[in-house]
Structures are given as structure tokens and as C-alpha cells.
C-alpha positions, 0 to 999 in steps of 0.5 A, spaced: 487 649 350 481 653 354 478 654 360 474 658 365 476 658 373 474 661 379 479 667 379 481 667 388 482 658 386 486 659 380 491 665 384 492 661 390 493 654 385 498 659 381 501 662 387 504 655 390 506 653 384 511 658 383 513 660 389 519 655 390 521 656 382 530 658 382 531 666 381 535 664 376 534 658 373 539 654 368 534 654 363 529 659 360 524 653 361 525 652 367 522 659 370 516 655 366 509 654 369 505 648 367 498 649 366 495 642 364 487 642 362 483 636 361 477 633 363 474 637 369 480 639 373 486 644 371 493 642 374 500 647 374 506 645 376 513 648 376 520 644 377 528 645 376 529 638 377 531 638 383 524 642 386 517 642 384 510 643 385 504 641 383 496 642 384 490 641 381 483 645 381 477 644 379 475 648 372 470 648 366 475 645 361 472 647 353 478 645 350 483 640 353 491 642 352 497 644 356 502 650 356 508 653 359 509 660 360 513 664 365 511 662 372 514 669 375 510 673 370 502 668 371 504 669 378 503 677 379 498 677 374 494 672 378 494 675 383 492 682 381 486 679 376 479 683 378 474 679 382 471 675 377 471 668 373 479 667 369 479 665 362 485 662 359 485 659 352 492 658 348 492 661 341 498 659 336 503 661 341 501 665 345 496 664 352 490 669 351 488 670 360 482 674 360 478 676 367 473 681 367 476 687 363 483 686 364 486 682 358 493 679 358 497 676 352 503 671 354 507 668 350 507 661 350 514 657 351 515 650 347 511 644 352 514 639 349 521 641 351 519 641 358 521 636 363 517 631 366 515 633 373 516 628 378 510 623 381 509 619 387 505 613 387 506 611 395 506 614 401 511 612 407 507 616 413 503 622 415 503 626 420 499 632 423 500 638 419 499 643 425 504 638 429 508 638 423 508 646 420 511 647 428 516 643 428 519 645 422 518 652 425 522 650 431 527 646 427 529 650 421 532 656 425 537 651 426 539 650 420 546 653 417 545 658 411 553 657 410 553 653 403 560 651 404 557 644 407 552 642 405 550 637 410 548 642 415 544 646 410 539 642 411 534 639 416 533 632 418 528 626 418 529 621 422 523 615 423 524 610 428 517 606 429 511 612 431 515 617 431 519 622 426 524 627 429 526 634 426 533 636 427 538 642 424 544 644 426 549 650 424 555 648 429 553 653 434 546 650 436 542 644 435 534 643 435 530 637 435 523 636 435 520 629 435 512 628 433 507 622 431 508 618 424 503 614 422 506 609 418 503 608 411 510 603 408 513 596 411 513 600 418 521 601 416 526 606 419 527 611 414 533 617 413 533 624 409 536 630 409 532 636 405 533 642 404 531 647 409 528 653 405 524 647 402 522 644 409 520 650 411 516 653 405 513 646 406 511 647 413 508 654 412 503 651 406 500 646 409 498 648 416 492 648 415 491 641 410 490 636 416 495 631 414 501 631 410 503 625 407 509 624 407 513 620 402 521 618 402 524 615 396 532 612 396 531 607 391 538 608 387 535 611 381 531 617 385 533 620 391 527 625 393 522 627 398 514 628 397 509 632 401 502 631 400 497 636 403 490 635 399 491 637 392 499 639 392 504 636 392 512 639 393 518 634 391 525 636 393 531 631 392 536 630 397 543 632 400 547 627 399 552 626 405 553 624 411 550 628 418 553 630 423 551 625 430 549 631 433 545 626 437 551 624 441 551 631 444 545 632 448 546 630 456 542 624 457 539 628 464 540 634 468 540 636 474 541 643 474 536 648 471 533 654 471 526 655 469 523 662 467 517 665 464 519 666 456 516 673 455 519 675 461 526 673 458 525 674 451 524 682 453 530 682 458 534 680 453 532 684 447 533 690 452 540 688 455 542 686 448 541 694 445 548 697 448 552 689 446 557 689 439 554 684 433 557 678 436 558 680 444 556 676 448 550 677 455 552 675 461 547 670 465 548 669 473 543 664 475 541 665 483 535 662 486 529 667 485 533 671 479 537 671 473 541 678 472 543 679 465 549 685 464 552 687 458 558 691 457 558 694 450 561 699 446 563 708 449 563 704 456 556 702 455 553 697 459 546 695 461 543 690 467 537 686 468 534 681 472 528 676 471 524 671 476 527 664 476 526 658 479 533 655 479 534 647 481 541 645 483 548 650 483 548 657 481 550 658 474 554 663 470 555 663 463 555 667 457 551 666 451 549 669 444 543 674 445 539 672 438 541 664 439 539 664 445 532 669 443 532 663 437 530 657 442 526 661 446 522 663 441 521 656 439 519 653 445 513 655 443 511 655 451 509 660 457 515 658 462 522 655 459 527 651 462 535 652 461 539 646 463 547 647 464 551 641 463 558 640 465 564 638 462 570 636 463 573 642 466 569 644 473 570 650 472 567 651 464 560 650 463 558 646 457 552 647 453 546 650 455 539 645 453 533 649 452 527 646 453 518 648 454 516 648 460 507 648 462 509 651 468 515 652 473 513 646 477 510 642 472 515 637 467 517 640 462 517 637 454 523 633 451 519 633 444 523 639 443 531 641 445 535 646 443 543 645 445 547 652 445 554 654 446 558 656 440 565 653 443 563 646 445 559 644 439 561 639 434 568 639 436 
């Protein structure tokens, strides 16, 4: 094998498909990169068998031929290779990288032991990649990082006729976002539940691709997702196992609301929140033209605040989470938003609190994102 390529193409090219490798992988093989020249293209690849990444670039190939070497190690190198064309050959067992007057020796890891990294030969949907990559940021704050259920620990697709819907819950708060699918299969529904470190990585990668393809595969023999955007790929098998029907828990309608503007409460929040215990909670009085935020923390600390609000319906007091509830303010992603109350069955009990974006204090505000706050009544 033997091939020249352009060195910021071959360091973006390395860089992604490294970037999901396990920090510590089962098998030594399995912390391998890939690298496969034929033709005009080069392709390097990376999996553990559960994730893996794939991409494909242009290079001059003198020598057809593939190798494995330690995807961390090529990585940093990559990166760190002067500005200039990258020659890479595999002489006996090692990998010869050459870049201007910097050369490197790896040692090469035997191929043929290597797993077959998944391929994917249909496509189920596609959806925006700006779209998508802010959903999956709305979303996956949600997500659990408790791996004691491992359901929870992942994000939910759900595609129902034009529409796919992100959802994650860690028991204290539930996100959802739903976006256009453009529907590429038999226009059936599909269910899958990933991993949210993948969703996540997924989202940030392909921001900027146009489009990301989309692909589900529950067949029996496999159960895995695919994305696509241009020349990557990423797989991930799925969680197994049940989600919760968090679903039940959004109020079908509310008529009782706040709205404010985001930047506003966001910064009230953090200042209050400064004199409060990690796991204390803020105090919202809502009131017609204003929200007062008080705190009381430790050594008789205390702090109060108010922030403009239009408030619809009956004054309001309950008391929330600062950072969960910076978290779904953060994510609406919006000048204005609209904290909705629900009732429960005790009067006297506020229940879950419904974030949602606002374009502006009279105007509707957008369901396409929700996120439902309150510890002690979430999934019980």
C-alpha cells in the first residue's frame, strides 16, 4: 500500500474516524484504524462492534493495500503533520507516514483479524442536518448518564408519516423535538433507541452536510442505525428494551403560563442560584409583569430577584432545579419562552412545569420542542 493525500483532508478524514473508538476497548484490534487504499479513493474506518465510522477521500493511490494501526496514535499525528502533501506507504509490518520533514514509523496490527465494519445498503429517511444537529442538542441534555437502566441512557426516534421525533428522559425532565423525515423506505413507522453519546456526536458532525440519511435496520439479525452525511458514515446498534411512555405525561393543553424573555431569566437564574446548596431548589413566584426568584442557601445566605413577565392565567409559585431548569431554557433555542403550569390532583400541588419556545410574548409559541420539569412527579 502507497498513497499521497492532502494533509488537512486526510487529518479531518483520520479525526472522525477515531473520534468514537472505546477508551478501552476489549481487544487491542479493536483501538485500530482502517486504512484502505484502491483506485482513487482512500477509506478509514473504525469499530468496536458495536459503534463504527467510516469515510472516504480522494488520494493518488501508487499501490493498492490496507493496514491497521492505532487509530488513537494516527489521530494525534494527523493532526500535528506540517502543511504539506502526506505520504503514507506499508512497508512489511510497519506503516512509513511522511509529511514534509516529519516522519513517523507505526506499527502495523494484522488486518485480517480485523472485523468487518458494517455496510448499509438502503437508506429508511432524511432529514435536514441544521434541523437535525439542533434537535439532537435540544434533546440529549435530557438523556440519563445513569447506566444502571440503560434505556434511559438513550435518545428516542420515533417516525410516524413526515415527521421524526426526538425524545430523552433521566426521570426529573423529558425533551422532545419533532422535525420533517422525508421518507425514503415503505413510508412505515419506525422505533429506535441509540445511545445518546452517539446521537450527540452524530448531531455536531453533520451540521453542516445538507442532509443526513437516515437508516433503521431491526431485521432480526441486525439491530442498528446508520447516518450518512456526504462521505461519512457512523453505525450504532441499539438499546434493547422497553422506553418509558413518557409521552402520557405532557398536559394535552394549558392555560396557564408565563412568558419571559430567555436571556433575561437565564442570567437571573445564575445570580440567584450562586448563594443555593448543589441540590437546593429556587423559588418562582409568578405574578402578572414579574417573576421573583429567591433563594436561601447556606451561613443564612439569601438572594432575590425579579424578571418581567407576561403571565396568563393564576399567579403561580413553585419551586425548581436551577440547572434543570437553565438546561431547557437553554434549549428553546429562542428569544422569549413560555413556562407552562399543570395541575395535579392535589390543588394545592403544582405538577410539572412545560417549557416550551416563544417568537415573541404575544405571539404562539412552538410545540416542535417541549421539555416537561419536575422531579418528584416524573414517571411515578
Amino acid at each position: 500500500m502507497r498513497f499521497t493525500v492532502n494533509r488537512d483532508v486526510f487529518s479531518d478524514a483520520v479525526s472522525f474516524a477515531v473520534k468514537l473508538l472505546p477508551q478501552r476497548p476489549t481487544q487491542p484490534l479493536l483501538s485500530g484504524a482502517l486504512i484502505e487504499a484502491d483506485g482513487d479513493r482512500l477509506t478509514v474506518s473504525s469499530f468496536d462492534y458495536e459503534v463504527s465510522a467510516r469515510t472516504s477521500i480522494d488520494a493518488i493511490v501508487a499501490e493498492a493495500g490496507r493496514a491497521l494501526v492505532s487509530g488513537r496514535l494516527l489521530g494525534e499525528i494527523a493532526q500535528r503533520l506540517p502543511h504539506s502533501d502526506v505520504e503514507v506507504s506499508l512497508l512489511e509490518s510497519r506503516v512509513e507516514v511522511r509529511c514534509g520533514s516529519a516522519s513517523f514509523s507505526l506499527p502495523a496490527m494484522p488486518v485480517e483479524e480485523y472485523p468487518q465494519v458494517p455496510t448499509i445498503d438502503s437508506v429508511s429517511g432524511s432529514v435536514p442536518a441544521d434541523a437535525f444537529s439542533d434537535a439532537v442538542a435540544q434533546v440529549s441534555l435530557a438523556a440519563s448518564k445513569d447506566d444502571v437502566t440503560p434505556v434511559i441512557t438513550g435518545v428516542q426516534f420515533q417516525v410516524l408519516e413526515n415527521s421524526l421525533t426526538l425524545t430523552a428522559t433521566d426521570r426529573y425532565r423529558v425533551a422532545t423535538r419533532s422535525i420533517n423525515w422525508q421518507d425514503r423506505g415503505a413510508g412505515e413507522s419506525l422505533t429506535a433507541l441509540v445511545p445518546s453519546k452517539i446521537v450527540t456526536e452524530v448531531g455536531k458532525t453533520f451540521s453542516g452536510d445538507g442532509e443526513v440519511q437516515v437508516t433503521i435496520v431491526n431485521d432480526g439479525e441486525r439491530e442498528l442505525i446508520a447516518f450518512t452525511g456526504g462521505t461519512k458514515t457512523v453505525t450504532s446498534l441499539l438499546i434493547k428494551g422497553n422506553y418509558p411512555p413518557v409521552g402520557r405525561l405532557f398536559p394535552e393543553s394549558v392555560d396557564n403560563y408565563a412568558v419571559m424573555n430567555t436571556a433575561e431569566l437565564v442570567e437571573a437564574v445564575g445570580r440567584v442560584g450562586l448563594v443555593l446548596e448543589r441540590e437546593a431548589a429556587l423559588r418562582f413566584s409568578f405574578s402578572e409583569g414579574l417573576v421573583m426568584l429567591e433563594a436561601a442557601g447556606t451561613e443564612s445566605a439569601q438572594a432575590v430577584e425579579t424578571v418581567d413577565a407576561h403571565l396568563v392565567g393564576d399567579d403561580m409559585v413553585v419551586s425548581l432545579k436551577p440547572q434543570f431548569l437553565l438546561d431547557g431554557l437553554r434549549a428553546t433555542h429562542s428569544e422569549f419562552a413560555r413556562i407552562a403550569f399543570t395541575r395535579t390532583d392535589n390543588p394545592g400541588k403544582p405538577g410539572p412545569v412545560l417549557i416550551t419556545s416563544q417568537r415573541s410574548k404575544e405571539d404562539a409559541d412552538d410545540e416542535s420542542f417541549r421539555y416537561l420539569l419536575q422531579p418528584n412527579l416524573l414517571l411515578r
